[in-house]
mmCIF file of the C-alpha atoms, coordinates in Angstrom:
data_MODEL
# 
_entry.id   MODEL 
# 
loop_
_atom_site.group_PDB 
_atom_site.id 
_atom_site.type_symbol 
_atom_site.label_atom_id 
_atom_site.label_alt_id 
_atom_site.label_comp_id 
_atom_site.label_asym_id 
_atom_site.label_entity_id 
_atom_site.label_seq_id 
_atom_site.pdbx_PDB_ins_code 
_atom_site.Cartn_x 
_atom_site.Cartn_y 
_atom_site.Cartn_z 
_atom_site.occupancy 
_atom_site.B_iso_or_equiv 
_atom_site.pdbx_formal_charge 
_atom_site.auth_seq_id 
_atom_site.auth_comp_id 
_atom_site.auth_asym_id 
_atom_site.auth_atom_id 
_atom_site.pdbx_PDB_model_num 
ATOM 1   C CA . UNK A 1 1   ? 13.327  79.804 -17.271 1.00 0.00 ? 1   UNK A CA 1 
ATOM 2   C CA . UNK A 1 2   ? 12.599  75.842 -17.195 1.00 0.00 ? 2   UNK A CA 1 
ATOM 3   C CA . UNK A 1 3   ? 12.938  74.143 -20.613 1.00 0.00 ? 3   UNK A CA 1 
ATOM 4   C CA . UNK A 1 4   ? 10.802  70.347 -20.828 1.00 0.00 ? 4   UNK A CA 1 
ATOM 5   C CA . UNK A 1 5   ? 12.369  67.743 -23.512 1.00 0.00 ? 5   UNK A CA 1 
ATOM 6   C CA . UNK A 1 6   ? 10.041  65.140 -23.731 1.00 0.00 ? 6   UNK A CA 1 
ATOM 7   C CA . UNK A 1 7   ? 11.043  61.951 -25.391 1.00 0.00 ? 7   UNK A CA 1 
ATOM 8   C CA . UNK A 1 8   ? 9.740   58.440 -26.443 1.00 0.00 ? 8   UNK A CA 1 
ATOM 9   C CA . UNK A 1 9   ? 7.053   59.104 -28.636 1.00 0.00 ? 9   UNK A CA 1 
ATOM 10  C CA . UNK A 1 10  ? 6.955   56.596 -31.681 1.00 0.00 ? 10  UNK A CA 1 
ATOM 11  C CA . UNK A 1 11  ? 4.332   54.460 -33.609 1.00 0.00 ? 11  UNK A CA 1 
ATOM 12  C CA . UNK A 1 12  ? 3.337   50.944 -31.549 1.00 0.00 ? 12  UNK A CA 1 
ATOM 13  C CA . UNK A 1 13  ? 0.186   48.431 -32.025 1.00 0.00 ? 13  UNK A CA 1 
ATOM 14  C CA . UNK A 1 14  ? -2.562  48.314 -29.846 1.00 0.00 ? 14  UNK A CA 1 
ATOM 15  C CA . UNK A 1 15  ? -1.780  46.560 -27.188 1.00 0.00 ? 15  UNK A CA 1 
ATOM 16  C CA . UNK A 1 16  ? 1.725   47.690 -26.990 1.00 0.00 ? 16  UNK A CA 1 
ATOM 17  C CA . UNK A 1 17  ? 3.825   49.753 -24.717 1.00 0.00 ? 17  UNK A CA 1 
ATOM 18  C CA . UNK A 1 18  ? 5.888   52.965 -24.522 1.00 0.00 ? 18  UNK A CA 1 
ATOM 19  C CA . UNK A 1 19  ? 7.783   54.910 -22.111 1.00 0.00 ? 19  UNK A CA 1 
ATOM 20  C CA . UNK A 1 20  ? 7.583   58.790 -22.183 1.00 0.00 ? 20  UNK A CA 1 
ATOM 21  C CA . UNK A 1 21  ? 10.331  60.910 -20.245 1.00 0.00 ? 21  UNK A CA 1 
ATOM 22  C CA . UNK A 1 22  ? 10.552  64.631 -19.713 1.00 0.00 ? 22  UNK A CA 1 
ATOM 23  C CA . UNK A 1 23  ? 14.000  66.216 -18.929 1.00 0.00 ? 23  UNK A CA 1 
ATOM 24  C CA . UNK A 1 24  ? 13.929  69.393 -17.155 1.00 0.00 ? 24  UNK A CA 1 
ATOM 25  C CA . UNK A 1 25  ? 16.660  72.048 -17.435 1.00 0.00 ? 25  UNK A CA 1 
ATOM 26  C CA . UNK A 1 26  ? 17.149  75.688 -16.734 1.00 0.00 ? 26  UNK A CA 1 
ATOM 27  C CA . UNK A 1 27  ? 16.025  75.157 -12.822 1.00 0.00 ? 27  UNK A CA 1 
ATOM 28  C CA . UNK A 1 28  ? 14.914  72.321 -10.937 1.00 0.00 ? 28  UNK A CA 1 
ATOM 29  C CA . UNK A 1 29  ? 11.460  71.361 -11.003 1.00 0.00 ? 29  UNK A CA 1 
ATOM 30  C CA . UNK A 1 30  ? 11.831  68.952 -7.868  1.00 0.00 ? 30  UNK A CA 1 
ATOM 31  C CA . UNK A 1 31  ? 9.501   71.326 -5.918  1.00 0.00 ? 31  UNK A CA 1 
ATOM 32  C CA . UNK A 1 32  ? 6.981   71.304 -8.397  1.00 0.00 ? 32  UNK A CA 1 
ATOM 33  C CA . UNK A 1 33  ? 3.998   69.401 -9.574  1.00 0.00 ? 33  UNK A CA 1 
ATOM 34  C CA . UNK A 1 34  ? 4.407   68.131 -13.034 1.00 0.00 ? 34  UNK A CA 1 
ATOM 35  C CA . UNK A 1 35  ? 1.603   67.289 -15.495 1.00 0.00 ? 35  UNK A CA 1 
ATOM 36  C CA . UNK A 1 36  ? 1.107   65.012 -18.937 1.00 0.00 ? 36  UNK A CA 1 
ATOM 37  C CA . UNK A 1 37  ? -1.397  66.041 -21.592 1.00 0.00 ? 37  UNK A CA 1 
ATOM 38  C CA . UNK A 1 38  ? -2.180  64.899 -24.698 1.00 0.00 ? 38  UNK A CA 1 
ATOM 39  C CA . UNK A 1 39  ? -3.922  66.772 -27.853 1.00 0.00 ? 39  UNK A CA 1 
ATOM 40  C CA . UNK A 1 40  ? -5.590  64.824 -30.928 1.00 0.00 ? 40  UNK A CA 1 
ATOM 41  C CA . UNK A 1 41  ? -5.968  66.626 -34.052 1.00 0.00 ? 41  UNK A CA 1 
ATOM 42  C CA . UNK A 1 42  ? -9.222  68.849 -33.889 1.00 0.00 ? 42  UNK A CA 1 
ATOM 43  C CA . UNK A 1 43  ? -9.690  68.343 -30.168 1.00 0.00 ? 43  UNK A CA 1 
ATOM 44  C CA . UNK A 1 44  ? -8.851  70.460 -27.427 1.00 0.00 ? 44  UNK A CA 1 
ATOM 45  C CA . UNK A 1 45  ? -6.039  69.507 -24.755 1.00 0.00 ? 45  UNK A CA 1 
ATOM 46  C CA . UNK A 1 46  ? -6.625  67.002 -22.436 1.00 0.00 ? 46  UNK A CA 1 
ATOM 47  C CA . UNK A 1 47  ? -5.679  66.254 -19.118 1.00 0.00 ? 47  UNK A CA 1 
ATOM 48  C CA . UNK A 1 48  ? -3.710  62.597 -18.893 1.00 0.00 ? 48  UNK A CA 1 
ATOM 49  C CA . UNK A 1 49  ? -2.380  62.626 -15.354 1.00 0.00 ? 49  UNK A CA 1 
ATOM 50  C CA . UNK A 1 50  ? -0.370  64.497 -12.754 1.00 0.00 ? 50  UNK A CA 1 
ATOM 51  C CA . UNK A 1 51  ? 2.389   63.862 -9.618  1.00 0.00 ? 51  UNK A CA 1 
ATOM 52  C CA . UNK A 1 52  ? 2.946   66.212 -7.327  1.00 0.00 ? 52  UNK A CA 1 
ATOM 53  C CA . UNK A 1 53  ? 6.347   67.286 -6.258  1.00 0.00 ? 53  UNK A CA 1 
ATOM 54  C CA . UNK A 1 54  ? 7.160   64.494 -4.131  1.00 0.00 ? 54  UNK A CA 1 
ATOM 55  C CA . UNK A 1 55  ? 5.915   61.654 -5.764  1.00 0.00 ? 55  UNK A CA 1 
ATOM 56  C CA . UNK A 1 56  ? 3.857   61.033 -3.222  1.00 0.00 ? 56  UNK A CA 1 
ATOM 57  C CA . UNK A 1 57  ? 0.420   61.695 -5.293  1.00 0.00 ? 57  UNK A CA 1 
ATOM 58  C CA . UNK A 1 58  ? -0.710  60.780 -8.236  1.00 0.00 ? 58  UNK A CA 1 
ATOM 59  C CA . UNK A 1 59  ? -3.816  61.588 -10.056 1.00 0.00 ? 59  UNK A CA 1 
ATOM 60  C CA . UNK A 1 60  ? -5.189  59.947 -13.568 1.00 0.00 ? 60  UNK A CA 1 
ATOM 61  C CA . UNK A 1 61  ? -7.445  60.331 -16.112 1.00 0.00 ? 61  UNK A CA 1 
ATOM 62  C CA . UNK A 1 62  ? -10.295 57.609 -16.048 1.00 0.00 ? 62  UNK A CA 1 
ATOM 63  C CA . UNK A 1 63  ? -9.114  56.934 -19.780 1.00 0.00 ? 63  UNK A CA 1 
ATOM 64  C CA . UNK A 1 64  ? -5.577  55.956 -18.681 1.00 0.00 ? 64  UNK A CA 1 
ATOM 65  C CA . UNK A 1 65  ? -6.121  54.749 -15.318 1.00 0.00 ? 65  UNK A CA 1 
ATOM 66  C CA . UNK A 1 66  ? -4.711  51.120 -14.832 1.00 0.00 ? 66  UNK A CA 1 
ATOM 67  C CA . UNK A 1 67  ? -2.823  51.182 -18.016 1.00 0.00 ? 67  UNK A CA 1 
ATOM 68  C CA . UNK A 1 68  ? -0.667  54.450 -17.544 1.00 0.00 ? 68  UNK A CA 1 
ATOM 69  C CA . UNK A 1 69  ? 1.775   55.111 -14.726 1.00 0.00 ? 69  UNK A CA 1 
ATOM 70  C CA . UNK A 1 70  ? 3.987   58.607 -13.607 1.00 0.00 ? 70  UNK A CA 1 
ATOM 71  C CA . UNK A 1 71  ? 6.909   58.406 -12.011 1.00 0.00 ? 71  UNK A CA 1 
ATOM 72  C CA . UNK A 1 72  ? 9.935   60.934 -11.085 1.00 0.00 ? 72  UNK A CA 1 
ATOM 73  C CA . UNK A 1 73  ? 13.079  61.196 -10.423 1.00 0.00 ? 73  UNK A CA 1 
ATOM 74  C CA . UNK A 1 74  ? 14.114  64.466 -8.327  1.00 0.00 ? 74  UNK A CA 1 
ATOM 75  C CA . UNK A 1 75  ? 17.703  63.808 -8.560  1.00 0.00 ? 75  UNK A CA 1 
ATOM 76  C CA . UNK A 1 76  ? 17.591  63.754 -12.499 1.00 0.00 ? 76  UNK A CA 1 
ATOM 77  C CA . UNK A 1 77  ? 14.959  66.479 -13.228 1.00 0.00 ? 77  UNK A CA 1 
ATOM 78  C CA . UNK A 1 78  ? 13.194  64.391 -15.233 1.00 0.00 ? 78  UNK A CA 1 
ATOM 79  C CA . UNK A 1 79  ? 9.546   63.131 -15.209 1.00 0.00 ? 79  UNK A CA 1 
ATOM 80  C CA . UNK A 1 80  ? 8.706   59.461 -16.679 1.00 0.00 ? 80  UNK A CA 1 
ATOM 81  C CA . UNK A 1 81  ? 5.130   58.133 -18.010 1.00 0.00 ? 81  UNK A CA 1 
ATOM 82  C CA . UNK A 1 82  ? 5.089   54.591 -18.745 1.00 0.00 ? 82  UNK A CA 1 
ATOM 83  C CA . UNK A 1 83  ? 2.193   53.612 -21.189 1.00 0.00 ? 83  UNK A CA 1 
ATOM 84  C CA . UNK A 1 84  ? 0.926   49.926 -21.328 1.00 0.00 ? 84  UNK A CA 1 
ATOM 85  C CA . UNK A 1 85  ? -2.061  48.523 -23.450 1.00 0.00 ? 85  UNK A CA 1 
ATOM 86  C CA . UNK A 1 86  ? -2.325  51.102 -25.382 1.00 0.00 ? 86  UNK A CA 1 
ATOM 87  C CA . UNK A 1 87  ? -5.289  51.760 -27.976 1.00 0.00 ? 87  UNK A CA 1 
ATOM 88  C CA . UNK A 1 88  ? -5.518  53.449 -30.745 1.00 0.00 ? 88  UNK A CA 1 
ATOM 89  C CA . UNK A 1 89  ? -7.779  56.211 -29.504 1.00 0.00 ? 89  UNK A CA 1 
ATOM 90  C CA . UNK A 1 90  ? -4.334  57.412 -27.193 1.00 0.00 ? 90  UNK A CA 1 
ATOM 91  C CA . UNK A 1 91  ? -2.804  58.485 -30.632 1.00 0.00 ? 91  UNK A CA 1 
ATOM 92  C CA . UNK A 1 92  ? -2.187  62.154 -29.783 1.00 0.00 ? 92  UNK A CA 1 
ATOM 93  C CA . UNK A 1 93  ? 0.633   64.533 -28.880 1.00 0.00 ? 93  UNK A CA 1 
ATOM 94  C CA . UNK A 1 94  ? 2.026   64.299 -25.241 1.00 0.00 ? 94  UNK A CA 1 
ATOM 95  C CA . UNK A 1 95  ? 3.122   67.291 -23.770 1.00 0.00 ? 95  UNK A CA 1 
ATOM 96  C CA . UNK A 1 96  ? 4.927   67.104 -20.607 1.00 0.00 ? 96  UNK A CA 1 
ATOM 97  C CA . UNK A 1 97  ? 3.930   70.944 -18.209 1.00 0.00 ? 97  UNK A CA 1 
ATOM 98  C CA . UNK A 1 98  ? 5.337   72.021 -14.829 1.00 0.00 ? 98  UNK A CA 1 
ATOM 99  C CA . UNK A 1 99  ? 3.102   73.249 -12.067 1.00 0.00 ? 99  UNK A CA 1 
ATOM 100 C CA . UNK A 1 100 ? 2.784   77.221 -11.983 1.00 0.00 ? 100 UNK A CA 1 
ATOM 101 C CA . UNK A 1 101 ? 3.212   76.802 -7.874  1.00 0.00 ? 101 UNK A CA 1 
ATOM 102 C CA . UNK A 1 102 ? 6.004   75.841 -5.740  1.00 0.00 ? 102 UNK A CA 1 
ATOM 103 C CA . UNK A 1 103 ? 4.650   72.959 -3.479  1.00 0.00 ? 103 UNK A CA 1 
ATOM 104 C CA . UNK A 1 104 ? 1.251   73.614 -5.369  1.00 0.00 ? 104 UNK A CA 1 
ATOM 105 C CA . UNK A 1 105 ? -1.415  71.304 -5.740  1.00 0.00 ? 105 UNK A CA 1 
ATOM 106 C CA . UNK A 1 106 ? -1.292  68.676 -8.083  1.00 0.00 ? 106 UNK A CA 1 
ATOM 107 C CA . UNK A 1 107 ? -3.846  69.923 -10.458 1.00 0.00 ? 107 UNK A CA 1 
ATOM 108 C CA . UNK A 1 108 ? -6.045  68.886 -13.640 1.00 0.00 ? 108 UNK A CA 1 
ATOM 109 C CA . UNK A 1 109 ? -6.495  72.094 -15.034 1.00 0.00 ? 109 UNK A CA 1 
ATOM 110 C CA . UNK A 1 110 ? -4.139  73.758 -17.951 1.00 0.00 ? 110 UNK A CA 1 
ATOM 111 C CA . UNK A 1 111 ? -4.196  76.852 -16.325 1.00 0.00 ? 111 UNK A CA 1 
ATOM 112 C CA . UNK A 1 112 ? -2.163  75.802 -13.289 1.00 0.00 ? 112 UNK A CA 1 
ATOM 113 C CA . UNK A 1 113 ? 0.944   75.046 -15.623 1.00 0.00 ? 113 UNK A CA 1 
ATOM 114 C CA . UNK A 1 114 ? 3.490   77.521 -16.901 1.00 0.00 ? 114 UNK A CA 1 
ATOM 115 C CA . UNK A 1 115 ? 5.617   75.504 -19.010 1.00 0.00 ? 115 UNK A CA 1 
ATOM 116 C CA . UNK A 1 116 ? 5.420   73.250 -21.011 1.00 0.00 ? 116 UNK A CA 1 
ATOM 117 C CA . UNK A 1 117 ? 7.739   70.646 -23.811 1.00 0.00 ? 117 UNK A CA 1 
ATOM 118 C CA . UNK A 1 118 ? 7.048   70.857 -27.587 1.00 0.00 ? 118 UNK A CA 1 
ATOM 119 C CA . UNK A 1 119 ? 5.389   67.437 -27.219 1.00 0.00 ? 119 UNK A CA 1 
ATOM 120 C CA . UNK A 1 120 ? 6.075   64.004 -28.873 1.00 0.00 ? 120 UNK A CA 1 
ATOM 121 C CA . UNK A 1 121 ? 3.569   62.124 -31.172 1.00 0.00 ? 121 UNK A CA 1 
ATOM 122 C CA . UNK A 1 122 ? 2.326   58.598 -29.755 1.00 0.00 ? 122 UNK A CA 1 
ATOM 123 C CA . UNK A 1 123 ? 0.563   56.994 -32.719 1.00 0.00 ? 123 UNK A CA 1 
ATOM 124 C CA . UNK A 1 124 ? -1.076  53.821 -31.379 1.00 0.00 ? 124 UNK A CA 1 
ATOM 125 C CA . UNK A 1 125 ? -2.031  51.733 -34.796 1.00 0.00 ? 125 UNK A CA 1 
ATOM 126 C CA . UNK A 1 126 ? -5.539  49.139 -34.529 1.00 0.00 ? 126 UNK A CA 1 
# 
């Protein structure tokens, strides 16, 4: 069993920053791809980017790319996603999801991730 803790959601203006984290416990997720989504109310869950289990790859919404940036740290279980410029249409809940594969692709789709955090609301104000 994995448990995710994500953390760092709050309200900011446009134009401002935050800086997500996900804490992993239960088992290491070192050798695992890990994943951010986000959901807005009425719309479905969408992919925000993904690093594999290195750190060595990174892949990024078109939406966020330039303005959001993964990291990890292996040695602390725990999966960062630092958010500059934000706008108001990133207002959503960010759920932090660990690959379904050890060593597995780093991968887009919500079906390649077993589990996942409860989330944390980033409201982004205009």
């Amino acid at each position: 069993q994995v448990q995710l803790v994500e953390s760092g959601g709050g309200l900011v203006q446009a134009g401002g920053s935050l800086r997500l984290s996900c804490a992993a416990s239960g088992r290491t997720v070192s050798n695992y791809a890990m994943g951010w989504f986000r959901q807005a109310p009425g719309k479905d869950r969408e992919f925000v980017v993904v690093i594999n289990w290195s750190g060595g790859s990174t892949n990024y919404a078109d939406s966020v790319k330039g303005r959001f940036t993964i990291s990890r740290d292996n040695a602390k279980n725990t999966v960062y996603l630092q958010m500059n410029n934000l706008k108001p249409e990133d207002t959503a809940v960010y759920y932090c999801a660990k690959g379904r594969d050890s060593y597995g692709d780093a991968s887009r789709s919500v079906l390649q991730y077993d589990y996942w955090g409860q989330g944390t609301q980033v409201t982004v104000s205009s």
